[in-house]
C-alpha positions in Angstrom: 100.9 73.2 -11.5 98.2 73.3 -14.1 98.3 70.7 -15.1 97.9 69.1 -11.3 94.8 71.8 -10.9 93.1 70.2 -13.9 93.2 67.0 -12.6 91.5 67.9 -9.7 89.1 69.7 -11.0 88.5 66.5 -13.3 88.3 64.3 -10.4 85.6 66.7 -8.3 83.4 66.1 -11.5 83.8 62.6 -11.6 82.7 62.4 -7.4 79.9 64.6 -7.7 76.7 62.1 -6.8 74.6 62.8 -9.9 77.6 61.4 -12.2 78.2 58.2 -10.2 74.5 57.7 -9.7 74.0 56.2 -13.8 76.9 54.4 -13.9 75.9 52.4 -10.5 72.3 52.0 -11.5 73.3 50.7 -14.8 75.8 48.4 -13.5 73.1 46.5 -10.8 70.9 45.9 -12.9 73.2 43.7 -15.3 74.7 42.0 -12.4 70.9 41.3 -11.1 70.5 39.4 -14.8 74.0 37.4 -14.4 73.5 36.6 -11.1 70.1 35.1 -12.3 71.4 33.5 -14.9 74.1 31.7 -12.3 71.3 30.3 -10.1 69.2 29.0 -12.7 71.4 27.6 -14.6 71.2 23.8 -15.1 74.2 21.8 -17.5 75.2 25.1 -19.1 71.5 26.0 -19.8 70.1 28.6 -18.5 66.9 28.2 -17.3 66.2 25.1 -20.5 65.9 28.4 -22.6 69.1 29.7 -23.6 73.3 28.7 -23.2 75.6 31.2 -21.9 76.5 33.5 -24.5 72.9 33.7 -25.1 73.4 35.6 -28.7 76.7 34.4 -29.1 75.4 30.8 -29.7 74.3 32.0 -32.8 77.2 33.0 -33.9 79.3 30.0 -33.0 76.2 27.5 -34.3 76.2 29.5 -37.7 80.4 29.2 -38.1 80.1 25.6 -37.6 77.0 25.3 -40.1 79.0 26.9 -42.5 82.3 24.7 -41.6 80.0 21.7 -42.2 78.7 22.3 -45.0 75.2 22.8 -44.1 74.8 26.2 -45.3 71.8 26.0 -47.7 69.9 25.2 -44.2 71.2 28.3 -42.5 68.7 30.9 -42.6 66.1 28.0 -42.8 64.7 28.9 -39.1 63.2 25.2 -38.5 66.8 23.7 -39.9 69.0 25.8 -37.7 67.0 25.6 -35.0 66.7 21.3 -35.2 70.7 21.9 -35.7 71.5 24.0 -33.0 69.6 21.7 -30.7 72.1 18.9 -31.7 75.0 21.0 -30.4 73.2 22.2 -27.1 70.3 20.5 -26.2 66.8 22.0 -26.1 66.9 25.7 -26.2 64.6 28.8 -26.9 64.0 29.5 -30.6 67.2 31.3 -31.8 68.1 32.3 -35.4 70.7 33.4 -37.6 70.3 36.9 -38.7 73.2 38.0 -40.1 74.2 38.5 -43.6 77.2 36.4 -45.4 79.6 39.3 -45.0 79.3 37.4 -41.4 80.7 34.3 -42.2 84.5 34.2 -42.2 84.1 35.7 -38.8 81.5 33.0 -37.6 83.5 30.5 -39.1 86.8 31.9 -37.5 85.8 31.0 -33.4 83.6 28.4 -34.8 87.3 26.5 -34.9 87.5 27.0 -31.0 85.4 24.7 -28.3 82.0 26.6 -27.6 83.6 28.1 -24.3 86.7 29.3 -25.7 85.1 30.8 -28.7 82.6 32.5 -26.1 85.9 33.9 -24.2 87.9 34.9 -27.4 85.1 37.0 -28.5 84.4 38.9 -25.7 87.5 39.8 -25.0 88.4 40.8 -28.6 85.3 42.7 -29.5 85.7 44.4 -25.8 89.8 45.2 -26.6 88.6 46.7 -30.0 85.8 48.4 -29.0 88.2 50.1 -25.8 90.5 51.2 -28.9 88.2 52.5 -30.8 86.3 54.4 -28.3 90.0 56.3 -26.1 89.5 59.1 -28.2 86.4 59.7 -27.9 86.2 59.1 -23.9 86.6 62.7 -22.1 88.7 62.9 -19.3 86.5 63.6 -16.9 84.9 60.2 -17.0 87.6 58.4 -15.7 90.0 56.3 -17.4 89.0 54.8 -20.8 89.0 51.3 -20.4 85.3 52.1 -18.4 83.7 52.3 -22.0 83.6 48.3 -21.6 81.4 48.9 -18.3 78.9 51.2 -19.8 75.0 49.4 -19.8 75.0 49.0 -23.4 78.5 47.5 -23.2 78.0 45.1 -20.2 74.5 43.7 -22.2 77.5 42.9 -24.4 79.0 41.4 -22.5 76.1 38.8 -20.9 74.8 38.8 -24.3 77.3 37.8 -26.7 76.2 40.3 -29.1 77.9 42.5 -32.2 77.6 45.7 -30.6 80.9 46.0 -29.4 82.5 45.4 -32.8 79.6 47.2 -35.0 80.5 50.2 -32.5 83.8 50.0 -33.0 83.9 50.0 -36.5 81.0 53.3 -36.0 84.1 54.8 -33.8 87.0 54.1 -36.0 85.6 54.9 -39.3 84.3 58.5 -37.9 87.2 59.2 -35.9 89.1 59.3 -39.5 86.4 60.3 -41.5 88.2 64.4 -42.2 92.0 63.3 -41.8 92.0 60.0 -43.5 88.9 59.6 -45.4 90.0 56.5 -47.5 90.2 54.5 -44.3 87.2 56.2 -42.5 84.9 54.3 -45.8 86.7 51.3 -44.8 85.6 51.0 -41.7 82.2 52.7 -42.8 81.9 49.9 -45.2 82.8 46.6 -42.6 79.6 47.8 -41.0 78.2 45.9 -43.6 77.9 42.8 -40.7 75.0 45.0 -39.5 74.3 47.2 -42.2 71.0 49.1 -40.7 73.3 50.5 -37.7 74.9 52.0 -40.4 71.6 54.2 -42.0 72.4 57.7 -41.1 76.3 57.3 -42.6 76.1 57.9 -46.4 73.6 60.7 -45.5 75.8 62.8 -43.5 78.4 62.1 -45.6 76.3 63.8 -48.5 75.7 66.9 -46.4 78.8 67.4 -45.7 80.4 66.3 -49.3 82.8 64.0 -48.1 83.2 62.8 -51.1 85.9 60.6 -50.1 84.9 58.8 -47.6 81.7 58.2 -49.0 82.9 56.3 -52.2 85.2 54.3 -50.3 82.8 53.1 -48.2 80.6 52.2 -51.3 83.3 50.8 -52.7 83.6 48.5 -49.9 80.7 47.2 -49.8 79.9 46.2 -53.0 83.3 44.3 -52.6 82.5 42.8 -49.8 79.1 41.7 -51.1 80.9 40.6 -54.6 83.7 38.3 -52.5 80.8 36.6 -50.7 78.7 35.6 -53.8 81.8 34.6 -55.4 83.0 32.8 -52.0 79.4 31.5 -51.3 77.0 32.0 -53.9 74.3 34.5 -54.3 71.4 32.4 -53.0 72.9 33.2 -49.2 71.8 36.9 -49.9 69.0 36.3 -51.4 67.9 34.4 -48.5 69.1 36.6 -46.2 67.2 39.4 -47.3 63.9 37.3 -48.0 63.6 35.2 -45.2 65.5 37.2 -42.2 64.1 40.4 -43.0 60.4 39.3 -42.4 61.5 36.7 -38.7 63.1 40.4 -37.9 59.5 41.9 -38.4 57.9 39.3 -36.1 60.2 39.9 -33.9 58.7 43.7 -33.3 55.8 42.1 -31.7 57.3 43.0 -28.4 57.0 39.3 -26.9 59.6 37.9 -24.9 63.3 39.0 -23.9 63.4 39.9 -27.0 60.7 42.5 -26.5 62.3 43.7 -23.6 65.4 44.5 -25.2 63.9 46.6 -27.7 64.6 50.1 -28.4 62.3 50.2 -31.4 59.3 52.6 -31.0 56.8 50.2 -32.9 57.6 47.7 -29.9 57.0 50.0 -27.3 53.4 50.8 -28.8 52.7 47.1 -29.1 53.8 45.9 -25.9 51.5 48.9 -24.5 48.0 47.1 -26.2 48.5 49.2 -29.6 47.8 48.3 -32.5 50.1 48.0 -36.1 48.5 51.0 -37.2 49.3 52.9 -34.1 52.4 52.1 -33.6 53.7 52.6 -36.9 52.2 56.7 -36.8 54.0 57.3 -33.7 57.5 55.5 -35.1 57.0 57.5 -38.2 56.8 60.5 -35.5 59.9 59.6 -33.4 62.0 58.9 -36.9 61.5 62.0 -38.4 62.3 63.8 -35.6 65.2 62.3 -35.3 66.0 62.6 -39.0 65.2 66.3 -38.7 67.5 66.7 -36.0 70.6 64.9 -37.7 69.6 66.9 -40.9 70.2 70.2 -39.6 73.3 69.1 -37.0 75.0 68.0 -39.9 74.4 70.9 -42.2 75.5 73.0 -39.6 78.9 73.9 -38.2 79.2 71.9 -35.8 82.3 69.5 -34.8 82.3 65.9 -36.2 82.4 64.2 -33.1 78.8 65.8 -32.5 77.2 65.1 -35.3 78.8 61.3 -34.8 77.4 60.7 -31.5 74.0 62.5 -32.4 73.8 60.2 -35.4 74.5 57.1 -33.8 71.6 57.5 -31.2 69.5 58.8 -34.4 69.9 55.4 -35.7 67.8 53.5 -33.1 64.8 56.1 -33.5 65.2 55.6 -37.2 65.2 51.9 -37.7 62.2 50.0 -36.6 64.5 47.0 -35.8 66.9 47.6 -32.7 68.7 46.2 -29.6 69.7 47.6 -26.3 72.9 45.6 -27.2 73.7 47.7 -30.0 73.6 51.2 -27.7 77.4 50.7 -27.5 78.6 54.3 -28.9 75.0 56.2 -27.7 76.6 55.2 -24.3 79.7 57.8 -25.4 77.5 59.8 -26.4 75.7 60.0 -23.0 79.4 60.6 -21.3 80.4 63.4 -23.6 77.1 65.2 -21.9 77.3 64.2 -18.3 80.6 65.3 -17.8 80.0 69.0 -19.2 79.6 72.0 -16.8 77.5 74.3 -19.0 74.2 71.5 -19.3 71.0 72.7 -17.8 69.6 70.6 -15.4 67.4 69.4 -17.9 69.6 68.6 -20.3 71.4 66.3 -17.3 68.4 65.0 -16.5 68.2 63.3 -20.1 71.6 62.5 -20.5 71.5 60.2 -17.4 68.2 58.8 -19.0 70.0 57.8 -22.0 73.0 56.1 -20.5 70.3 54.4 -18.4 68.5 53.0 -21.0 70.1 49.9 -22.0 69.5 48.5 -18.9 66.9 50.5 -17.2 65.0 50.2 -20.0 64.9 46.7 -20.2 63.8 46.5 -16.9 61.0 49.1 -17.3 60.0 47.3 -20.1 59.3 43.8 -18.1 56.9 46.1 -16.5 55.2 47.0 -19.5 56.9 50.4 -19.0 58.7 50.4 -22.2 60.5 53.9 -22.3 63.5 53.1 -24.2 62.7 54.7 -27.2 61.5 57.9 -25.3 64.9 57.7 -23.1 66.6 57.7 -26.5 64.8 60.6 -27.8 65.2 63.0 -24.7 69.4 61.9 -25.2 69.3 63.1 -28.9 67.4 66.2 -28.4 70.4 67.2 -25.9 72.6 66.2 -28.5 71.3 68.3 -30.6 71.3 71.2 -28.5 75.3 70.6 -28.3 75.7 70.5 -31.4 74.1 73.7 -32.5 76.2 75.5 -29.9 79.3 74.2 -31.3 80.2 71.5 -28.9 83.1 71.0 -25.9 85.7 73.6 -24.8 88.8 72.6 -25.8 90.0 72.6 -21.8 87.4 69.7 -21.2 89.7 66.9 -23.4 92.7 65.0 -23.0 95.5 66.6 -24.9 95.0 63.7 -27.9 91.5 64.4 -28.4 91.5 67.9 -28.6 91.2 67.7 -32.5 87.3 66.6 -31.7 87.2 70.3 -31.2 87.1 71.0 -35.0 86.3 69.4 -38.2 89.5 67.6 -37.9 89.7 64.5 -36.5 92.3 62.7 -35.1 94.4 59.7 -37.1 94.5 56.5 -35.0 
């Protein structure tokens, strides 16, 4: 009888208007871009500037580089791009900006027609990523296979991108991180494929002297890193880190889709007619805000999964570099908020924001309204504020999740 009353009382939260609102919203507006990309798409090209998949065609152009044999000319921009042309015809300038700890995967669907490969991805990094985020989904949101329709996750999805796997491994490694820390630095460690996403980690760690965790996700890394030079060579990383690192800075310029996309605060000041100088003050302002607010969260009592989700929207104030694409766990982080009872209406307010912002963003953004990072900030403030209080009830989870409620986390 309980039990039946709980679920009812779950299901009146889910139906109330406000909560459906984001999740509609954010769903339209990807459609809009798919449905675009349908029309205008000529011989698999959409509109002569990029192949379905969009990012994925990176991936899939790099694997077969690398199968080839070609890859000295891999992070030689005018080489992969004459390259990549060869295998699609003309397309928009792409690149590949990932390090070699990328490459067995690239390689991997690189075996599989350009279609296939495109399928077998997405539905991989989408199954993982619906693992990895069960326990973390609250009941009250519905079953937790919708994690694959959140924005951030359905960019993902049109995109091609890593930010279903990167936030999978981000989910996995925390959701171990007190009951199996050995595993947790693992996981910590395979976000190596995207390393910046991965900033706040050894931080937190430090605060809260998880020893453990921390030096087996060192550990990882520098094995990973030592298996690729001996597998590849070390002049891969060092072009990695020379040459991608300063395409990745012209890519703040705020130009483009590319521009559009970006959460990065630095973008939003130069698409809004500001210069360098500006923009980098009020980045520097948004970063340490966001650092001060992980800082105390995580020297503080307050539950792991808190301090997780605060981090991992932290991360895209701290970095100057980000993605809407990558948003995949700020979008759980959103949920844990908009289906609470005790939020002001404030606080609501810039949940809803937050899970907007993928897409919304974007949009705004084409309108030289780029709010993204601001969207991003008003989520982790809220965050923040929940994790000072000491997070969820424990009547608000599924019985598995329940262990979210402490320090101690649950064992997948």
């Amino acid at each position: 009888m309980e039990h039946s009353a709980h679920e009812e009382e779950a299901t009146a939260i889910v139906d109330r208007p406000q909560h459906r609102i984001p999740w509609v919203l954010g769903g339209a507006f990807i459609l809009l871009f798919m449905v675009r990309d349908f029309l205008v798409t000529e011989n698999g090209i959409i509109g002569h500037s990029a192949f379905w998949g969009r990012d994925f065609v990176n991936v899939w152009t790099g694997g077969t580089m690398i199968r080839e044999g070609l890859l000295p000319s891999l992070y030689d921009v005018q080489a992969y791009e004459a390259f990549q042309r060869s295998l699609f015809g003309r397309l928009d300038p792409h690149l590949y900006s990932y390090p070699p700890v990328s490459y067995p995967l690239a390689s991997l669907f690189a075996l599989l027609p350009y279609p296939l490969a495109l399928l077998a991805w997405t539905a991989a990094t989408g199954a993982l990523f619906v693992y990895a985020a069960k326990p973390w989904w609250p009941e009250r949101a519905g079953p937790s296979w919708l994690a694959i329709l959140t924005p951030a996750a359905l960019v993902n999805l049109w995109a091609g991108q890593y930010g279903l796997l990167v936030g999978a491994l981000f989910l996995l490694a925390w959701t171990r991180v007190d009951a199996s820390p050995r595993r947790a630095g693992i996981f910590f460690g395979l976000m190596l494929i995207k390393p910046h996403l991965a900033i706040l980690v050894p931080l937190i760690l430090l605060i809260r002297r998880q020893w453990t965790a921390f030096a087996w996700a060192a550990a990882t890394v520098v094995g990973l890193v030592a298996a690729t030079i001996a597998a590849y060579g070390i002049k891969p990383w060092t072009d990695y880190l020379l040459h991608t690192s300063g395409v990745h800075v012209g890519l703040l310029n705020g130009i483009g889709l590319a521009g559009m996309m970006s959460a990065s605060t630095i973008t939003a000041v130069l698409r809004l007619g500001g210069s360098m100088v500006l923009a980098t003050g009020i980045y520097a302002l948004f970063a340490l805000a966001a650092l001060a607010m992980v800082v105390r969260a995580a020297a503080s009592r307050a539950p792991t999964r808190d301090i997780a989700l605060l981090a991992a929207t932290a991360t895209f104030l701290i970095v100057p570099y980000s993605f809407n694409y990558d948003l995949t766990v700020v979008m759980i982080g959103a949920i844990w908020l908009l289906t609470r009872e005790d939020l002001s209406r404030g606080e609501e307010r810039l949940a809803t924001y937050g899970f907007l912002a993928p897409q919304v963003g974007m949009v705004l953004s084409a309108f030289t309204i780029p709010v993204m990072p601001m969207m991003l900030l008003g989520l982790a403030y809220a965050q923040y504020r929940l994790a000072l209080r000491g997070g969820m009830r424990s009547d608000e989870f599924l019985p598995e999740n329940k262990a979210f409620n402490s320090k101690t986390a649950l064992v997948g």
